[in-house]
N, C-alpha and C positions, 0 to 999 in steps of 0.2 A: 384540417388539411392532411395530405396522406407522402410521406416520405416515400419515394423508391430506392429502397438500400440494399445497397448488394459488400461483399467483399472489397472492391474496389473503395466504396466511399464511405463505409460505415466507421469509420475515425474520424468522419466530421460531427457524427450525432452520437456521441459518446456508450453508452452500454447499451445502444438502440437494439442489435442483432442479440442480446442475452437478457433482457426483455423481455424480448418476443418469444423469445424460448421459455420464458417464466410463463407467459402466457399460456401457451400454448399448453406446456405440464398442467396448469391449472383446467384448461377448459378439454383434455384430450386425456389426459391422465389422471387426474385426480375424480375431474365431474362427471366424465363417459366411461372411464375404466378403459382405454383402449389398450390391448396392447403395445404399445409404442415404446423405443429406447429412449432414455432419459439419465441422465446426470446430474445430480447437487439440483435438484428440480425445477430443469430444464429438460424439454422433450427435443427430440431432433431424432432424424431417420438420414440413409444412405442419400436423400438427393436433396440435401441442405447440403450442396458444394459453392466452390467458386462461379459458380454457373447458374446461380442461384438468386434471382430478384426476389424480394421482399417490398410490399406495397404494406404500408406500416402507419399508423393513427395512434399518434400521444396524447396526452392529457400535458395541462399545464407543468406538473412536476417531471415530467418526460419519462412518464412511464406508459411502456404499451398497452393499450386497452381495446385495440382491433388490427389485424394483421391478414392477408392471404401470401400464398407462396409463389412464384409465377415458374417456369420450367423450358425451358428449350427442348421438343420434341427431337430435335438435333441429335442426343445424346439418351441415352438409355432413362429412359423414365418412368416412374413409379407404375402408371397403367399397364403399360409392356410390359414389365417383368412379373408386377402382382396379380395382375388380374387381366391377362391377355384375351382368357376366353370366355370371358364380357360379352367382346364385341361380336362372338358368334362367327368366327372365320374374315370377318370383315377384315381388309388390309388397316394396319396400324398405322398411324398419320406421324411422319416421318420427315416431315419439312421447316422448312425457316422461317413460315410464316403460320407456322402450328406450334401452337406453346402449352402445356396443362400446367392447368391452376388448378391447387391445393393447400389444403391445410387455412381455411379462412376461419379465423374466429373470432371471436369477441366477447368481453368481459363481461358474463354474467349476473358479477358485483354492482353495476351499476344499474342507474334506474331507465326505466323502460325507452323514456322518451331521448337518450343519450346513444342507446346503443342502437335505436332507428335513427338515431343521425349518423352515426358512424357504419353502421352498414349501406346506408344512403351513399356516404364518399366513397368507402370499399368500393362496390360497384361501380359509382362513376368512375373512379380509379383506374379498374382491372380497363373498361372501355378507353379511357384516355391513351392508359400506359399500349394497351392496343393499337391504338390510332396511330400513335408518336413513332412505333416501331414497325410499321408495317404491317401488323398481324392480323390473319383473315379471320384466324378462328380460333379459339381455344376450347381443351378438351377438359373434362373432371371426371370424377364420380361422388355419386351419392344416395342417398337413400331418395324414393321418389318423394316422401314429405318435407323433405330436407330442400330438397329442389324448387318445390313448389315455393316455400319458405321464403328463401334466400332468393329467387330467379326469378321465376315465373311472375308471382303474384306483385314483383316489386317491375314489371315492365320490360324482363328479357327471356324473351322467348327461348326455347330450347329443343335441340332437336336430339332426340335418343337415338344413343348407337347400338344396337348387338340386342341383348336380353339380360333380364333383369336375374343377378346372380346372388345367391346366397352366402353373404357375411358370414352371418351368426343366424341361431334361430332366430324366425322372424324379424329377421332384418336384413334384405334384399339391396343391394345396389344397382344402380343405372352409369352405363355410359354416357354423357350430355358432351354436345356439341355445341359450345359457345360463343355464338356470332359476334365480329365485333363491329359495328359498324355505329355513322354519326347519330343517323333514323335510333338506334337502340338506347344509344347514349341521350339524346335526347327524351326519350322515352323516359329512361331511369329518373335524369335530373327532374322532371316534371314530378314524379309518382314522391319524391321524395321531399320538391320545393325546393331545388341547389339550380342556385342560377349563376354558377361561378365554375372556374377549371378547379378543382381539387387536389392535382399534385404540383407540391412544394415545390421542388428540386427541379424543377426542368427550366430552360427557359422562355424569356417573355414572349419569343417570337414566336417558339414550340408552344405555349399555354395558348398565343392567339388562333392560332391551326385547328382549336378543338373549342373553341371558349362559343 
């Protein structure tokens, strides 16, 4: 099952939000070398605010072992300020029902068949938390094989914005337009075999809306 924890309630799930940051050092900073800021190793950047939803998957000991970042286009957001021209002149999505999702990952450490169950709920997740909130669309970026990986090949289609920009050598990012709708979410649940709502924290009435 997949917590939605933000500021507001992450003192119900004890060291949930520093966790996740442990996580994240490991699979961002330790495994990929990103440059990323980091603390006592824990990773985090300027748009881990109060404003800031976390879609979050524990293990029995309640330690994080898959996580995405979710983002209010609302407010100044990672793709605007880093990599604006991405999108090739294209106007930047700047609304309440556009949110960018970031920063998804998942523990390495574990065996293969665990971490395709957990990016299984990740996904149905981000579509749920979508559904519940209104949200038509969300934005990311990533490299195109990364996309295929995580998106494409698990049943959510993807629509590219802008052109494909240069990281590092050899290694190019995409702008992706992240549909969210029931048609996709079902899509996912199938490719993955989850025949259940996956987030924890909401309620009965809201799980039955999307279940």
């Amino acid at each position: 099952m997949i917590i939605a924890a933000s500021i507001e309630n992450a003192h119900f799930y004890g060291d949930i939000i520093p966790s996740m940051y442990r996580l994240r050092y490991h699979g961002f900073k330790q495994r990929q070398n990103y440059n990323v800021p980091s603390y006592r190793d824990m990773e985090y950047d300027a748009y881990d605010t109060p404003a800031t939803t976390y879609l979050v998957w524990r293990d029995k000991n309640k330690i994080v072992r898959g996580c995405a970042r979710l983002f209010p286009t609302t407010r100044p957001y990672m793709i605007e300020e880093l990599w604006p021209e991405a999108l090739n002149g294209a106007p930047l999505p700047k609304m309440p029902d556009v949110w960018e999702a970031s920063r998804m990952c998942i523990d390495k450490r574990l065996p293969a068949h665990e971490r395709r169950r957990i990016h299984g709920e990740i996904l149905c997740a981000l579509q749920e938390f979508g559904l519940l909130r209104g949200i038509d669309w969300m934005v990311g970026v990533m490299t195109l094989p990364i996309w295929r990986a995580c998106f494409i090949n698990a049943g959510w289609p993807i629509e590219f914005l802008g052109v494909a920009l240069e990281l590092q050598p050899k290694e190019k990012i995409l702008v992706g337009k992240m549909k969210i709708s029931s048609h996709i979410l079902k899509s996912v649940r199938e490719k993955f075999g989850i025949d259940y709502a996956v987030l924890e924290n909401v309620s009965t009435e809201s799980n039955q809306k999307i279940a």
